[in-house]
C-alpha positions as CSV (number, residue, x, y, z in Angstrom):
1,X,104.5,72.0,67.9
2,X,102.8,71.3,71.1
3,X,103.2,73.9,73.9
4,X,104.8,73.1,76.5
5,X,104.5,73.8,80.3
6,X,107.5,76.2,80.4
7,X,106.0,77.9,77.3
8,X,102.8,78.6,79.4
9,X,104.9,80.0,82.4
10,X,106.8,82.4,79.9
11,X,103.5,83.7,78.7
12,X,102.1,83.9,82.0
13,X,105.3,85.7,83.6
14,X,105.2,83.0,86.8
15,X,107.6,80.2,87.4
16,X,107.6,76.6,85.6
17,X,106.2,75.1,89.1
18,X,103.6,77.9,89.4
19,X,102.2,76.3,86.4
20,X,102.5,72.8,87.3
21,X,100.6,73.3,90.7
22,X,97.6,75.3,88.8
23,X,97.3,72.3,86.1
24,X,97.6,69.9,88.5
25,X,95.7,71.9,91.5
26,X,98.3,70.3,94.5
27,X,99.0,73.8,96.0
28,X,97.2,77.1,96.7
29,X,97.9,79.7,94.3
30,X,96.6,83.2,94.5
31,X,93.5,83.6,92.2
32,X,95.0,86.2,90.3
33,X,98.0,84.3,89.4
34,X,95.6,81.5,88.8
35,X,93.7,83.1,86.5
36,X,96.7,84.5,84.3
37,X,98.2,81.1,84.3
38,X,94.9,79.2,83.1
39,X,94.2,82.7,80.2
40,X,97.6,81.3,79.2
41,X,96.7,77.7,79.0
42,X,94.0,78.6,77.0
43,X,95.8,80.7,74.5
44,X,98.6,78.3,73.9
45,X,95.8,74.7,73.9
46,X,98.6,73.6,76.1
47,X,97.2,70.3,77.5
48,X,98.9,68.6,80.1
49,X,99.9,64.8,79.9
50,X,97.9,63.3,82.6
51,X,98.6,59.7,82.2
52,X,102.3,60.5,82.5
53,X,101.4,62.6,85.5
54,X,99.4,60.2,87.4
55,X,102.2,57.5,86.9
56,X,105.1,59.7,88.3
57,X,102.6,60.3,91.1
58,X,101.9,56.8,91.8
59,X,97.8,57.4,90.8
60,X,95.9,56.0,88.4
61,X,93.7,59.5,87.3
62,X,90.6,57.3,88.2
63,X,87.8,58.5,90.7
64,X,85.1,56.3,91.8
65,X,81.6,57.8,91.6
66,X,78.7,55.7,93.2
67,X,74.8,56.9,93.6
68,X,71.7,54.6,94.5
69,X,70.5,55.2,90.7
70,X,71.0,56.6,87.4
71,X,67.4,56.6,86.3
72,X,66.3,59.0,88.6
73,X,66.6,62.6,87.4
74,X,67.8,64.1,90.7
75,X,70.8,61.5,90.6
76,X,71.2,61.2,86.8
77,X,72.2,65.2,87.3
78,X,74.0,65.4,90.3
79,X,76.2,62.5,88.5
80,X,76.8,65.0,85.3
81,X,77.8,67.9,87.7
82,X,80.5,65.4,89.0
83,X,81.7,63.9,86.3
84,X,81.9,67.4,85.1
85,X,83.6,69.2,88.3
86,X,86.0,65.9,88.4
87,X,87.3,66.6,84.4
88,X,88.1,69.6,85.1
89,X,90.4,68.9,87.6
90,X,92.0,65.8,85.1
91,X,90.1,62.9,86.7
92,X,88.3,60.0,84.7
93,X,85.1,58.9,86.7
94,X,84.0,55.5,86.5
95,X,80.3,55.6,87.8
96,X,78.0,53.0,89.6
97,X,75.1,52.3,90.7
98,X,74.4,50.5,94.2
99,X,70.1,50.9,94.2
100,X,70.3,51.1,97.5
101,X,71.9,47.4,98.5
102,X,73.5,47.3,101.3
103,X,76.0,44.6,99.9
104,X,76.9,46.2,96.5
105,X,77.9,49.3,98.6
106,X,80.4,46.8,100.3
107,X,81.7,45.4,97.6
108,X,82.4,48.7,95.6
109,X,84.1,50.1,98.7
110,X,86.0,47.4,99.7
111,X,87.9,46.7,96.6
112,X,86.3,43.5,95.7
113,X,85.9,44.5,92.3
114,X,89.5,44.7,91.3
115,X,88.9,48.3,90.2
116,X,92.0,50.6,91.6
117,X,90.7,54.6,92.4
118,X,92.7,57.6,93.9
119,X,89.2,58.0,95.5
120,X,85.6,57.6,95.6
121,X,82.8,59.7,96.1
122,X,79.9,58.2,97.6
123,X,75.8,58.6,98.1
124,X,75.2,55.7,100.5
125,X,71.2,54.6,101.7
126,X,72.2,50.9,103.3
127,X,75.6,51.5,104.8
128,X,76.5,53.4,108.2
129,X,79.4,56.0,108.7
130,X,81.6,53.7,110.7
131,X,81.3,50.9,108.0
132,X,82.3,53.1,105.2
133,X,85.7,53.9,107.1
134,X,86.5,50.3,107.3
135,X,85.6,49.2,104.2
136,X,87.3,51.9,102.8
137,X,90.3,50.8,104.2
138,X,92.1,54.5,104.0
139,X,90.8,55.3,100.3
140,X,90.2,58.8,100.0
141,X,86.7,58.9,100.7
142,X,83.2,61.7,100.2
143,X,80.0,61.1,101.2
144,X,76.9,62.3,100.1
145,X,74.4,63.0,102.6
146,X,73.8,64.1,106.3
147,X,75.4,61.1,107.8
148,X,77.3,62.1,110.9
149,X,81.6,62.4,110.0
150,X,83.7,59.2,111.1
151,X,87.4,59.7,110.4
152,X,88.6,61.3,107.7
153,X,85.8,61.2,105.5
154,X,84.0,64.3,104.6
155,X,80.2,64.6,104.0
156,X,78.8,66.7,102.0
157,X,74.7,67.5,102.5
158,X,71.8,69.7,102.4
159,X,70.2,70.7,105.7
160,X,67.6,68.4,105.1
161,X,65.6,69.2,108.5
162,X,66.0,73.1,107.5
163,X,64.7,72.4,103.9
164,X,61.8,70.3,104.8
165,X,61.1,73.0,107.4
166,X,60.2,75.8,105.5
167,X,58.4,73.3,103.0
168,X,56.2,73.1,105.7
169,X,55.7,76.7,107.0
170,X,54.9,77.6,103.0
171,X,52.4,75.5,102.9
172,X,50.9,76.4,106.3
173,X,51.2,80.3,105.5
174,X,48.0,81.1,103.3
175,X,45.6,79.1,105.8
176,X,45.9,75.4,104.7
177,X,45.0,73.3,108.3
178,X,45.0,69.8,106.8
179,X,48.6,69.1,105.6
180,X,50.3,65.6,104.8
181,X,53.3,64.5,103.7
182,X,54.7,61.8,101.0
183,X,58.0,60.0,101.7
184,X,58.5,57.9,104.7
185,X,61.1,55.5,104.7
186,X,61.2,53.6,108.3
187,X,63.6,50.8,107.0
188,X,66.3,53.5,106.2
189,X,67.2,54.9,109.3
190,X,68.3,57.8,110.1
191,X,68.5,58.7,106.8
192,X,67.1,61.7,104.3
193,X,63.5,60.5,104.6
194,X,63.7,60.5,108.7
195,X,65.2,64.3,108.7
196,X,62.7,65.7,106.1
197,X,60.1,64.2,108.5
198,X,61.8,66.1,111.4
199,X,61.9,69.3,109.4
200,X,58.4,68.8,108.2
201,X,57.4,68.6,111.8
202,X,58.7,71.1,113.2
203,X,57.2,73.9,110.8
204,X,53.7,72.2,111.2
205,X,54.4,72.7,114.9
206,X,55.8,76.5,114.6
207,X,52.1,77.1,112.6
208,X,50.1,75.3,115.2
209,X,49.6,72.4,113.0
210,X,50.1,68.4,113.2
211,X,50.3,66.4,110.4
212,X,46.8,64.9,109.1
213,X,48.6,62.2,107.6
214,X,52.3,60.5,107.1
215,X,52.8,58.0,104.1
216,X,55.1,55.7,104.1
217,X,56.5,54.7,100.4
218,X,58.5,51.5,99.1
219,X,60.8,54.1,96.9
220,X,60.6,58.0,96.1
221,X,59.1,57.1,92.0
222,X,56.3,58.4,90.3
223,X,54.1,55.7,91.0
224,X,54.7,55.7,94.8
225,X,53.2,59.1,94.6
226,X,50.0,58.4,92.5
227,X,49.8,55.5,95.0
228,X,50.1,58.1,98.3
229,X,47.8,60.2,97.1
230,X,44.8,57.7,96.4
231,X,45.4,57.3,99.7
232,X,45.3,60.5,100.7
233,X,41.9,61.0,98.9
234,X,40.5,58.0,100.5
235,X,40.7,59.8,103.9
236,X,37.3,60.9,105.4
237,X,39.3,64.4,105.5
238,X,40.9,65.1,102.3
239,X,44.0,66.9,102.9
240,X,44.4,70.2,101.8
241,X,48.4,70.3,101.4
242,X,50.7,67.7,100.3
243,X,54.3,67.9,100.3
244,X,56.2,65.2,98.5
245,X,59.8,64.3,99.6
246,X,60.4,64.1,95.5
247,X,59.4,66.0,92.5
248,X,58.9,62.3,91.3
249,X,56.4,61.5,94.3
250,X,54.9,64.9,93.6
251,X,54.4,64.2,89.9
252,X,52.3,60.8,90.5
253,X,50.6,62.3,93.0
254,X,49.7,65.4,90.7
255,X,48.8,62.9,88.0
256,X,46.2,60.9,89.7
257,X,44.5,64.2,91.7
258,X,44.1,65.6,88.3
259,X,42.2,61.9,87.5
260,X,39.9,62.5,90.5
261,X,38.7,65.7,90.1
262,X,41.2,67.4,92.5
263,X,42.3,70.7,91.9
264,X,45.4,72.0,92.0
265,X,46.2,74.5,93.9
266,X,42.7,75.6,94.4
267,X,41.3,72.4,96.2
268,X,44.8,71.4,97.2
269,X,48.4,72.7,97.3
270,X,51.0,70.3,96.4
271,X,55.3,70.4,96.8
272,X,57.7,68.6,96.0
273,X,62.1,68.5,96.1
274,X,64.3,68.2,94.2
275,X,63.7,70.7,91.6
276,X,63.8,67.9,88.5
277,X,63.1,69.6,85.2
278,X,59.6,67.6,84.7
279,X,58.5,70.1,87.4
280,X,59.4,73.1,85.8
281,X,57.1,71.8,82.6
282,X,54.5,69.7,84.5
283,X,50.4,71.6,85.0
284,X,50.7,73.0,86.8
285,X,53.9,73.8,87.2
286,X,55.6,72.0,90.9
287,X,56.1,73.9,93.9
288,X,59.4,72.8,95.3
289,X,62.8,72.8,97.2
290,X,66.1,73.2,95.2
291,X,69.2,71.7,96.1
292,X,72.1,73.4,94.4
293,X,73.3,70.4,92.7
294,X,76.3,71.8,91.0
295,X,77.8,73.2,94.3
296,X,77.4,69.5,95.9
297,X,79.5,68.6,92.9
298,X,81.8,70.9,93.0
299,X,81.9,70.8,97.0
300,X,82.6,67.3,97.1
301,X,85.3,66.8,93.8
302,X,86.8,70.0,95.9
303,X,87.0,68.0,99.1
304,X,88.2,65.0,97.7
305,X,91.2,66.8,95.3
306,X,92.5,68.1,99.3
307,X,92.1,64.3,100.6
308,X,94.2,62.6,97.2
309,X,96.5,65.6,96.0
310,X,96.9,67.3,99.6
311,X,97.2,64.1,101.7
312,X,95.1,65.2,104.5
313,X,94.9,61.5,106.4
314,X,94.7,63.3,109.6
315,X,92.3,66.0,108.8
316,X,89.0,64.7,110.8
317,X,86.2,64.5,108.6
318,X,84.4,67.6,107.5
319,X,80.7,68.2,107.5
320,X,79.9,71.3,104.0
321,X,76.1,72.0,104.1
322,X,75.1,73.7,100.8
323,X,72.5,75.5,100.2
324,X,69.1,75.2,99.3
325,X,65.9,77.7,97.6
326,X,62.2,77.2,98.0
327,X,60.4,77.8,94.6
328,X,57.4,78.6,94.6
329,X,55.4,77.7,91.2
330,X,51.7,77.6,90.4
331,X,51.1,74.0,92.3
332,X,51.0,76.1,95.6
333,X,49.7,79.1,94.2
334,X,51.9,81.0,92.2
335,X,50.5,83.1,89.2
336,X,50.7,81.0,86.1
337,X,53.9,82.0,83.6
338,X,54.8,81.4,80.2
339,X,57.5,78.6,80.6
C-alpha cells in the first residue's frame, strides 16, 4: 500500500500540514523539521500526487524555461541545473530556445503560443526589462542576466563588470603590456558583452594598461574565436594576452595560434569564461572565469517558487548576484597537471 501523507507526519512526529508545506514548499519550515520530514519521505517512498495538487491549486505544474541556445555548452548546462532544481521542487519544465530573436522572445512571453505556465524563467539578449513586464502580462517571471529590475521580476546574474575585472588584472600581473580582448557585441546593448568590456577596462586601467586591441564578434562560437585571433596575429604588435568573453571564443582562438606557430602561454596567455568542460581537457588546458551555474539554477527556481507558491505580486523585483572563481590553468601559466 502506498504511504500516505499522514503516514509521513506520524513517522516524522510533526503535523499533517507540516508535511504538506515541506512537499509542496509554500511555507517556511525550520530546517530541522525539514529535514526529519523529507528522512521520512524517503523511508516511506511516499510520493506526492502533483497533478491532483496543481489542480486543487488552480496550476498546471508547468514552468517555462527559455535560453538563447541549447547547443552551446554554457547554456546546454545551466538548462540541466534548472530543469534539475525545478523537479525537485515538483515542476515539469518545458524548454526553449529564442537564439537571440527579439520576436521569438515576444511571442514565448506573451502567450501567443497557447502554452499555459505557473511561470517562466528567462535569459533574454533582444528584449529590455520594461518589455518583459508587459509582455508578461503578471506571469511569474525570472530573468537571467544583469538587466536592471522592473516590477516584480527578479534577476538573477553574475557581476559581470567584477568577473571581467579580475580577468584583466590576472593577466596584467606577471608583466604582459600588450593585452586584447575577444567578444564585443555593439548591437546588443547594454548587455553581457558591454559590462565584461567595462570590467575588462577597468583592470587594464588599475595595471596602467589600455587595451591593444577590442574585437568585435557576430556570436561568442568557436569559429568567431579562430576568426579574432587571425586578427589579432595580423597586428604589426602581436598581442601578448587575450582574454576571450567564452571558453568557445577561447578554444578557436587556441586552435588557430597553435596553427601559426603561437605559443601558449609562453608567447601568449590566453582566458576565457565560462568554465565549459572542453576547457578543462583542451592543450593546454584554458585559463578561465567560473560562474557557479548550479547556484543560478537553484537561485532563480528558488526565486520563482516565492513569486508562484508565495504570491509575492507586490514584492519589487530583486537583483541575487552569485558568485564567480578565476581558474587559473596552464593557458596563462599554470604548471601542467594530470587531468
Amino acid at each position: 500500500m502506498a504511504a500516505r501523507l499522514k503516514d509521513v507526519a506520524a513517522l516524522a512526529g510533526v503535523s499533517v500540514r507540516t508535511v504538506s508545506n515541506v512537499v509542496s514548499n509554500t511555507a517556511t519550515v525550520a530546517p530541522a523539521t525539514r529535514s526529519r520530514v523529507m528522512a521520512a519521505v524517503e523511508e516511506l517512498g511516499y510520493r506526492p500526487n502533483l497533478a491532483a495538487r496543481n489542480l486543487r491549486q488552480g496550476r498546471t505544474g508547468l514552468i517555462g524555461v527559455v535560453v538563447p541556445e541549447i547547443h552551446s555548452p554554457y547554456f546546454g548546462a545551466l538548462a540541466g541545473h534548472l530543469i534539475d532544481a525545478a523537479q525537485e521542487r515538483g515542476w515539469t519544465v518545458l524548454l526553449e530556445r529564442t537564439g537571440g530573436r527579439a520576436e521569438l522572445e515576444r511571442r514565448l512571453l506573451d502567450g501567443s503560443e497557447g502554452r499555459r505556465v505557473d511561470g517562466m524563467i528567462v535569459s533574454p539578449w533582444s528584449t529590455s526589462p520594461a518589455e518583459l513586464a508587459s509582455l508578461a502580462g503578471g506571469l511569474p517571471l525570472v530573468v537571467l542576466g544583469e538587466l536592471e529590475p522592473h516590477g516584480a521580476i527578479d534577476h538573477v546574474a553574475l557581476d559581470n563588470v567584477a568577473a571581467a575585472r579580475s580577468a584583466a588584472l590576472h593577466l596584467a600581473a606577471p608583466g604582459r603590456r600588450r593585452i586584447a580582448v575577444v567578444g564585443l557585441q555593439s548591437g546588443l546593448g547594454r548587455g553581457t558583452a558591454e559590462l565584461r568590456t567595462e570590467g575588462f577596462r577597468q583592470g587594464l586601467a588599475e595595471a596602467g594598461l589600455a587595451p591593444v586591441a577590442e574585437v568585435e564578434v557576430a556570436d561568442l562560437h568557436r569559429a568567431e574565436g579562430a576568426r579574432a585571433m587571425r586578427e589579432l596575429l595580423s597586428l604589426p604588435g602581436r598581442p601578448d594576452a587575450v582574454f576571450c568573453f567564452s571558453d568557445e571564443l577561447a578554444l578557436g582562438a587556441l586552435r588557430v595560434a597553435a596553427e601559426q606557430g603561437v605559443r601558449v602561454p609562453e608567447d601568449l596567455a590566453l582566458m576565457g569564461f565560462d568554465d565549459i568542460e572542453d576547457g578543462r581537457f583542451s592543450a593546454p588546458s584554458l585559463s578561465t572565469v567560473a560562474p557557479d551555474r548550479e547556484q543560478i539554477a537553484e537561485r532563480a527556481v528558488q526565486c520563482l517558487a516565492e513569486r508562484v507558491l508565495g504570491r509575492l505580486d507586490t514584492l519589487p523585483g530583486r537583483r541575487i548576484v552569485v558568485p564567480h572563481r578565476l581558474l587559473v590553468r596552464e593557458s596563462t601559466g599554470a604548471e601542467v597537471t594530470p587531468v
